[in-house]
PDB file of N, CA, C, O and CB in Angstrom:
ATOM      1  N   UNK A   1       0.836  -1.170   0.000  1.00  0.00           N
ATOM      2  CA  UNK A   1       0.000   0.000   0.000  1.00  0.00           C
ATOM      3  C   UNK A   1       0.886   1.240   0.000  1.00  0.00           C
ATOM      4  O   UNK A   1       1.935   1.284   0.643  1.00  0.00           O
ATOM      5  CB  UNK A   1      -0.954  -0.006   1.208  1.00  0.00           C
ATOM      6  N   UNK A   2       0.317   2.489  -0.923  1.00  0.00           N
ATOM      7  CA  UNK A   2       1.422   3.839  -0.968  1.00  0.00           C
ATOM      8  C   UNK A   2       1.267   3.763   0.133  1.00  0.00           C
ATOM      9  O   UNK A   2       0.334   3.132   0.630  1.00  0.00           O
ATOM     10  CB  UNK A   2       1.270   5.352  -1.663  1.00  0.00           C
ATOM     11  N   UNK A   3       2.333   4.524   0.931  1.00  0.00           N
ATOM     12  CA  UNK A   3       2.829   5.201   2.156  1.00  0.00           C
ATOM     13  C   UNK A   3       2.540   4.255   3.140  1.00  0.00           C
ATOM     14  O   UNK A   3       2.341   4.732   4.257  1.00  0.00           O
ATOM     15  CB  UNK A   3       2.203   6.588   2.479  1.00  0.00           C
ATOM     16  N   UNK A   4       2.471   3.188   3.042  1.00  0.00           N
ATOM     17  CA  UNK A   4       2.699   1.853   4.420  1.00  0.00           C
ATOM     18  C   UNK A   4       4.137   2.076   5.068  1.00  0.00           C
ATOM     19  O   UNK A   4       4.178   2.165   6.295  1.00  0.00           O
ATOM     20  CB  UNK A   4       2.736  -0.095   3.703  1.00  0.00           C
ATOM     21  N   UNK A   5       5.158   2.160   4.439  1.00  0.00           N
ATOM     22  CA  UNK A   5       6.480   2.133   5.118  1.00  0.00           C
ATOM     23  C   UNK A   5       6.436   3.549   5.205  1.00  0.00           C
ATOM     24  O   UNK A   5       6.733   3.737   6.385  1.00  0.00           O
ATOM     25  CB  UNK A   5       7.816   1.437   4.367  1.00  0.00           C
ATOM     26  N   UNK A   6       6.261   4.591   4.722  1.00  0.00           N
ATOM     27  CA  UNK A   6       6.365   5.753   5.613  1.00  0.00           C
ATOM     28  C   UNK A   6       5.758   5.617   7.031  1.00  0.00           C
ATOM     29  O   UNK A   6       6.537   5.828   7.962  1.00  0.00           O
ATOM     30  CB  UNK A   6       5.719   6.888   4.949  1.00  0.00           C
ATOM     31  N   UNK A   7       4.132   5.207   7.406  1.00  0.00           N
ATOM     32  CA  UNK A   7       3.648   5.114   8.172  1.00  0.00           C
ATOM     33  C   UNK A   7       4.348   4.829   9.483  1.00  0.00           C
ATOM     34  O   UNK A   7       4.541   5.443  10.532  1.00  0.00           O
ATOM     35  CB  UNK A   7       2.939   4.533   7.781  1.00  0.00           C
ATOM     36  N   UNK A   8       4.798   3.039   8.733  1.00  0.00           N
ATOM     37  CA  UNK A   8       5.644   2.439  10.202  1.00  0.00           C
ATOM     38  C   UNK A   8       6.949   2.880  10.478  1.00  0.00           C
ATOM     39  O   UNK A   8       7.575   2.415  11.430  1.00  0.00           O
ATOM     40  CB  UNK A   8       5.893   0.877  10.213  1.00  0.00           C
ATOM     41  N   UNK A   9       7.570   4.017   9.487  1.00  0.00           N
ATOM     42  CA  UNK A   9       8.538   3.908  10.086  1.00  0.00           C
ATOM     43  C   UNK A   9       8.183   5.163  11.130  1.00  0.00           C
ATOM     44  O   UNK A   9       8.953   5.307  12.080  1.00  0.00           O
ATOM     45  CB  UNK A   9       9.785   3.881   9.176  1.00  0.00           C
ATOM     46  N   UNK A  10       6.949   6.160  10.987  1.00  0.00           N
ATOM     47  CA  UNK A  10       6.837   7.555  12.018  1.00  0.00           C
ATOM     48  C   UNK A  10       6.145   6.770  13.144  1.00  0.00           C
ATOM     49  O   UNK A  10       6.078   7.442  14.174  1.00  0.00           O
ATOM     50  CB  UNK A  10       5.761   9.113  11.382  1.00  0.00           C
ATOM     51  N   UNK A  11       5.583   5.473  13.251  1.00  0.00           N
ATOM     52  CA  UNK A  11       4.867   4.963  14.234  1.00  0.00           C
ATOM     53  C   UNK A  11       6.465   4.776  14.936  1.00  0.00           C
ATOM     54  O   UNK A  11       6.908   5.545  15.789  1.00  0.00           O
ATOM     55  CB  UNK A  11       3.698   3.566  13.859  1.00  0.00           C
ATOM     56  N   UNK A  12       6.935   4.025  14.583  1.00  0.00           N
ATOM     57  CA  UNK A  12       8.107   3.669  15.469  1.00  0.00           C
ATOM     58  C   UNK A  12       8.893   4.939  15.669  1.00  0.00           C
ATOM     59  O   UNK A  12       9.604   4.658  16.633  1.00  0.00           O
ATOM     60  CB  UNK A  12       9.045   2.510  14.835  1.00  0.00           C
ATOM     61  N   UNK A  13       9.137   6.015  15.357  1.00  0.00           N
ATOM     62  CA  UNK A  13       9.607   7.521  15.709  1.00  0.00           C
ATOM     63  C   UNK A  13       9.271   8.416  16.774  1.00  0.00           C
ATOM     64  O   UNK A  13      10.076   9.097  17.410  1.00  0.00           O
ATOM     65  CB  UNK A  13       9.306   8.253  14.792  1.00  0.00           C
ATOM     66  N   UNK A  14       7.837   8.366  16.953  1.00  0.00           N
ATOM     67  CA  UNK A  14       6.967   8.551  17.916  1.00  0.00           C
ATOM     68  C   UNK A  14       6.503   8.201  18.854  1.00  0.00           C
ATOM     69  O   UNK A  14       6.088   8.881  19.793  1.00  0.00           O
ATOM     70  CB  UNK A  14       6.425   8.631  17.728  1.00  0.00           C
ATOM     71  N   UNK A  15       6.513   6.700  18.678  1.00  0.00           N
ATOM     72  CA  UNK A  15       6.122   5.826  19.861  1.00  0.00           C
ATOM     73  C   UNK A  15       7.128   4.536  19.853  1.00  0.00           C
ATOM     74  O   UNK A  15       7.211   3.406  19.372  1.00  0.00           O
ATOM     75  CB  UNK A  15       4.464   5.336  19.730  1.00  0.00           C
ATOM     76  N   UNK A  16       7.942   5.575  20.823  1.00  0.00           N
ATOM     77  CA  UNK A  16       9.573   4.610  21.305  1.00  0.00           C
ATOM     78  C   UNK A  16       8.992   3.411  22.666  1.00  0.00           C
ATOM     79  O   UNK A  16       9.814   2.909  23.433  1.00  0.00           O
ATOM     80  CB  UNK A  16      11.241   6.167  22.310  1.00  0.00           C
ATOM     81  N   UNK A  17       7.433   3.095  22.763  1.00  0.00           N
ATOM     82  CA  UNK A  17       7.585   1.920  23.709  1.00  0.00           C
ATOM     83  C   UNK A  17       7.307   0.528  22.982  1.00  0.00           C
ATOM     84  O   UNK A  17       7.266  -0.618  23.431  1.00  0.00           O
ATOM     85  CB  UNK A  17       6.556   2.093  24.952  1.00  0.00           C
ATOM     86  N   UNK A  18       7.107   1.106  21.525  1.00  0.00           N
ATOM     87  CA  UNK A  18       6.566  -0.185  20.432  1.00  0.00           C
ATOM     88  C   UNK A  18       7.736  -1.319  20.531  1.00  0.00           C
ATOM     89  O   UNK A  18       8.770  -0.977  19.956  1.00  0.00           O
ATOM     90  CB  UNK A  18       6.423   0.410  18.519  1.00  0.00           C
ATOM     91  N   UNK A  19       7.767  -2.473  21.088  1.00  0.00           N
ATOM     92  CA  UNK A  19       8.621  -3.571  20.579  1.00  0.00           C
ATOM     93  C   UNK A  19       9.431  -4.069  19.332  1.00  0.00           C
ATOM     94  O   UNK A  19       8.778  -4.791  18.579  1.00  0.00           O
ATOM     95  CB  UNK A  19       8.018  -4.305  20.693  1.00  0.00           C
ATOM     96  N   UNK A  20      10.280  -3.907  19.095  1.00  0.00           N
ATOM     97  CA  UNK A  20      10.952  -3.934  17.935  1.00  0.00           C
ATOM     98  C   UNK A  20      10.373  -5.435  17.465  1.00  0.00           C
ATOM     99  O   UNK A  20      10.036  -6.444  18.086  1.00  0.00           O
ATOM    100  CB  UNK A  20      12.656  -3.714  18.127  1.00  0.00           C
ATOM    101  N   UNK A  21      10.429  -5.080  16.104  1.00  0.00           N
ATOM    102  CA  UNK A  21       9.328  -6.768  15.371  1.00  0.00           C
ATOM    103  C   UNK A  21       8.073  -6.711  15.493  1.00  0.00           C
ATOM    104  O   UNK A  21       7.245  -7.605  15.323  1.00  0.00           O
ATOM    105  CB  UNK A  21       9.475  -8.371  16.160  1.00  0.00           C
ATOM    106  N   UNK A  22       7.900  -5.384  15.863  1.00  0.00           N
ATOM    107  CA  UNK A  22       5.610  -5.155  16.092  1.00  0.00           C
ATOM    108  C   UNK A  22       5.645  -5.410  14.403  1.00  0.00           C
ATOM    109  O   UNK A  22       4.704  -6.136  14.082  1.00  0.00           O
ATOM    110  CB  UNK A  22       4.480  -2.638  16.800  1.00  0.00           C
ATOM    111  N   UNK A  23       6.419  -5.034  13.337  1.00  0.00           N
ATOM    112  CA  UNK A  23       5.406  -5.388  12.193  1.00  0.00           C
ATOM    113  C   UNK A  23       5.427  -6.517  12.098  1.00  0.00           C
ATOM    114  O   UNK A  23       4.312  -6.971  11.841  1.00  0.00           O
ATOM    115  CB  UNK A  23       5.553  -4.908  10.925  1.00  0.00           C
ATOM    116  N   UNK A  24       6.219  -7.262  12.187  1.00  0.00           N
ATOM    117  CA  UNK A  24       6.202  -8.885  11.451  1.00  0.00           C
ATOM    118  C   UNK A  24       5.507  -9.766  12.871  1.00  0.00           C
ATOM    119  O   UNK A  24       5.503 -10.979  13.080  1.00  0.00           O
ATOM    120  CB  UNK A  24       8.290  -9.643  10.916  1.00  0.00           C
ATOM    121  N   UNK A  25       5.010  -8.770  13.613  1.00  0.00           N
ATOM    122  CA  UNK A  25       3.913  -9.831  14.775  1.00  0.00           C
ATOM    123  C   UNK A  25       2.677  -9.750  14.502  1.00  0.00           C
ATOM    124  O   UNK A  25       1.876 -10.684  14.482  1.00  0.00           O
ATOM    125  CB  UNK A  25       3.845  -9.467  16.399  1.00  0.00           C
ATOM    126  N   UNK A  26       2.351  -7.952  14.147  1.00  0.00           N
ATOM    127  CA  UNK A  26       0.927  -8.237  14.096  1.00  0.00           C
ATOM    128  C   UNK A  26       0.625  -8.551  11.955  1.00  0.00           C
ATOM    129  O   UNK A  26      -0.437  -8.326  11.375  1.00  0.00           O
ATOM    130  CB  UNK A  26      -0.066  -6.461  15.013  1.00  0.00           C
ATOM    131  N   UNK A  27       1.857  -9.060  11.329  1.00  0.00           N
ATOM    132  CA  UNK A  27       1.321  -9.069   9.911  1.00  0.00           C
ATOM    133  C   UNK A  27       0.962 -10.259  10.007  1.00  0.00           C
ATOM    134  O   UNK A  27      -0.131 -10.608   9.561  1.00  0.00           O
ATOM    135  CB  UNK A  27       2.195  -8.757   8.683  1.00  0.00           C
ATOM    136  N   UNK A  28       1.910 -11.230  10.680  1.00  0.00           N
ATOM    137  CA  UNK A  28       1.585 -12.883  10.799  1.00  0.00           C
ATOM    138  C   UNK A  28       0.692 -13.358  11.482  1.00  0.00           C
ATOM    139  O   UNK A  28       0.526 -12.975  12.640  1.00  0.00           O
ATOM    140  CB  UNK A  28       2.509 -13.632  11.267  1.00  0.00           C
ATOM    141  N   UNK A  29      -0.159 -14.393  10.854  1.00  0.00           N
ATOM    142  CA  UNK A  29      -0.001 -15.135   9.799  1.00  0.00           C
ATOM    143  C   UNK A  29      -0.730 -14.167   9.064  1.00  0.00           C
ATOM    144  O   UNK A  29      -1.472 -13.398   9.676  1.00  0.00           O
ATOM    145  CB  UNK A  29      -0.430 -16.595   9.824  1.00  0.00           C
ATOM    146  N   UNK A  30      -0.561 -14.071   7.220  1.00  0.00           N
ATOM    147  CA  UNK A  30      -1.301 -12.751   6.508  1.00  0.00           C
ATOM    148  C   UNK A  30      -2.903 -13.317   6.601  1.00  0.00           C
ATOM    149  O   UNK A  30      -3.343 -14.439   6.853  1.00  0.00           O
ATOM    150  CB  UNK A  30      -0.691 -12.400   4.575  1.00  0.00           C
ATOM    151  N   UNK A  31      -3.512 -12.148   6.312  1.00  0.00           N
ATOM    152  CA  UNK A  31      -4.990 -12.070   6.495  1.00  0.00           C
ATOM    153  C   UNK A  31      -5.675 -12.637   7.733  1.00  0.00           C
ATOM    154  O   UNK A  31      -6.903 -12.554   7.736  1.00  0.00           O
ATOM    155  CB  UNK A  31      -5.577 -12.712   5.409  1.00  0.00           C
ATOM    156  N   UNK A  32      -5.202 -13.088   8.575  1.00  0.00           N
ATOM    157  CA  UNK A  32      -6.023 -13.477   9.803  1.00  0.00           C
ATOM    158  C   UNK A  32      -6.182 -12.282  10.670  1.00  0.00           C
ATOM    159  O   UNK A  32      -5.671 -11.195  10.402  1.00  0.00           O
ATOM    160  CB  UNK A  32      -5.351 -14.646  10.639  1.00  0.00           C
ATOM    161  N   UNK A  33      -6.958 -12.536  11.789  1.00  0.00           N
ATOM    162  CA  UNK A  33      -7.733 -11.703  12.610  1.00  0.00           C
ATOM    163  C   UNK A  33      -6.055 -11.100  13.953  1.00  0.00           C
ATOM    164  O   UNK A  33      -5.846 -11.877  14.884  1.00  0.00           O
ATOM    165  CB  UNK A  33      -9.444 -12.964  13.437  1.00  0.00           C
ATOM    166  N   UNK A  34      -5.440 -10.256  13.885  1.00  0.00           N
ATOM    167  CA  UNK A  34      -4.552 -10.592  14.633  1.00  0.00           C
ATOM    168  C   UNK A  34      -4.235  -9.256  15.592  1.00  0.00           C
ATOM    169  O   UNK A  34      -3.273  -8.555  15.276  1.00  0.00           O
ATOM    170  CB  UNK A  34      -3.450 -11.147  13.786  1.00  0.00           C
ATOM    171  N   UNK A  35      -4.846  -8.987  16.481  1.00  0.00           N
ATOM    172  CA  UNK A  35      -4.966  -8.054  17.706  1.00  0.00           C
ATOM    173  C   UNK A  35      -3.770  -8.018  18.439  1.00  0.00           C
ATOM    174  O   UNK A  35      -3.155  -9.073  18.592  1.00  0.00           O
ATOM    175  CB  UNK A  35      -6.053  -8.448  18.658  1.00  0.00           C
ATOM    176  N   UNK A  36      -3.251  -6.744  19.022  1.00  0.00           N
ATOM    177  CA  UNK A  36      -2.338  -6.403  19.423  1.00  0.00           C
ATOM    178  C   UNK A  36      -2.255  -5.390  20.340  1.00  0.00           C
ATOM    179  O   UNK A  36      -2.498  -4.322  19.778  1.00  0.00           O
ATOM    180  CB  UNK A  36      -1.809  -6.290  18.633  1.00  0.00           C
ATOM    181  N   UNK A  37      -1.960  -5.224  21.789  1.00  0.00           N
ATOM    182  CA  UNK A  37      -1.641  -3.530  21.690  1.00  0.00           C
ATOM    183  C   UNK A  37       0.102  -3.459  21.417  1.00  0.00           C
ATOM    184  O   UNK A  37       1.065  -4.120  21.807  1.00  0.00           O
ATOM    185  CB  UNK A  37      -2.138  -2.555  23.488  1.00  0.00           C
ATOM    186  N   UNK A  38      -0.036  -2.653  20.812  1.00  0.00           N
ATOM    187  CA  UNK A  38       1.553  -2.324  20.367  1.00  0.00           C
ATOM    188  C   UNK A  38       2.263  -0.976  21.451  1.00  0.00           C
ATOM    189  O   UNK A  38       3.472  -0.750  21.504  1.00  0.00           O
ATOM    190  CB  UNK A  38       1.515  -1.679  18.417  1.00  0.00           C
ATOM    191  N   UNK A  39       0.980  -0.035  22.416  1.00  0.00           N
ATOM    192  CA  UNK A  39       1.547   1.251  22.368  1.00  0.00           C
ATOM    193  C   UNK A  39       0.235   1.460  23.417  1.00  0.00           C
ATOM    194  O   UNK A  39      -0.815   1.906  22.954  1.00  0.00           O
ATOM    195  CB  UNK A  39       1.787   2.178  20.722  1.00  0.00           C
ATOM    196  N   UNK A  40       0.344   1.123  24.824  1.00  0.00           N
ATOM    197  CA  UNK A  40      -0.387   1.796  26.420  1.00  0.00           C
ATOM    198  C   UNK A  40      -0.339   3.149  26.591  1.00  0.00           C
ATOM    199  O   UNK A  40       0.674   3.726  26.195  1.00  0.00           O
ATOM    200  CB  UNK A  40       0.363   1.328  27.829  1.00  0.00           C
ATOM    201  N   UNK A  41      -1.269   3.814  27.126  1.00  0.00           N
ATOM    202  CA  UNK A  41      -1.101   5.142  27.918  1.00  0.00           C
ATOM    203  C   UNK A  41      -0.092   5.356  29.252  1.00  0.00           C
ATOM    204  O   UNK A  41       0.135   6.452  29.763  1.00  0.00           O
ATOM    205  CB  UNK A  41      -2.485   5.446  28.407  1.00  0.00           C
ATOM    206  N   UNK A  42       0.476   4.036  29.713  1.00  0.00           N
ATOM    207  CA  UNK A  42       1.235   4.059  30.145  1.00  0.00           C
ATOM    208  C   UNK A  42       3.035   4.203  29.960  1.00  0.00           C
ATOM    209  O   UNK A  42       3.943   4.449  30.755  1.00  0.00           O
ATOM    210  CB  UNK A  42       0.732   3.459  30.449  1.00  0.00           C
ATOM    211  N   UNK A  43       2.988   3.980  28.833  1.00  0.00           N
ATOM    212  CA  UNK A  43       4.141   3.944  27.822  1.00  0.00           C
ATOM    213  C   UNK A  43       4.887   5.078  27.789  1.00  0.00           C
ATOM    214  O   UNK A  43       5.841   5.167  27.017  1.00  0.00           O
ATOM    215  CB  UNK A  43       3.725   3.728  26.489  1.00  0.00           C
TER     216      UNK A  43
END
């Protein structure tokens, strides 16, 4: 999708409590239902 890797890379710029490998956790397995929090108010 245009601007997908722009996206993740300002998500991870901004929100330094994201786990490194949040994309390839919540992409896998492709098309399934796959919930995450990546990023708390506690963070």
């Amino acid at each position: 999708m245009i601007g997908f890797s722009d996206l993740a890379r300002e998500i991870e710029v901004r929100f330094k409590g994201i786990p490194s490998g949040w994309y390839e956790t919540v992409m896998q397995p492709p098309f399934a239902t796959n919930q995450r929090v990546l990023w708390g108010r506690g963070n």
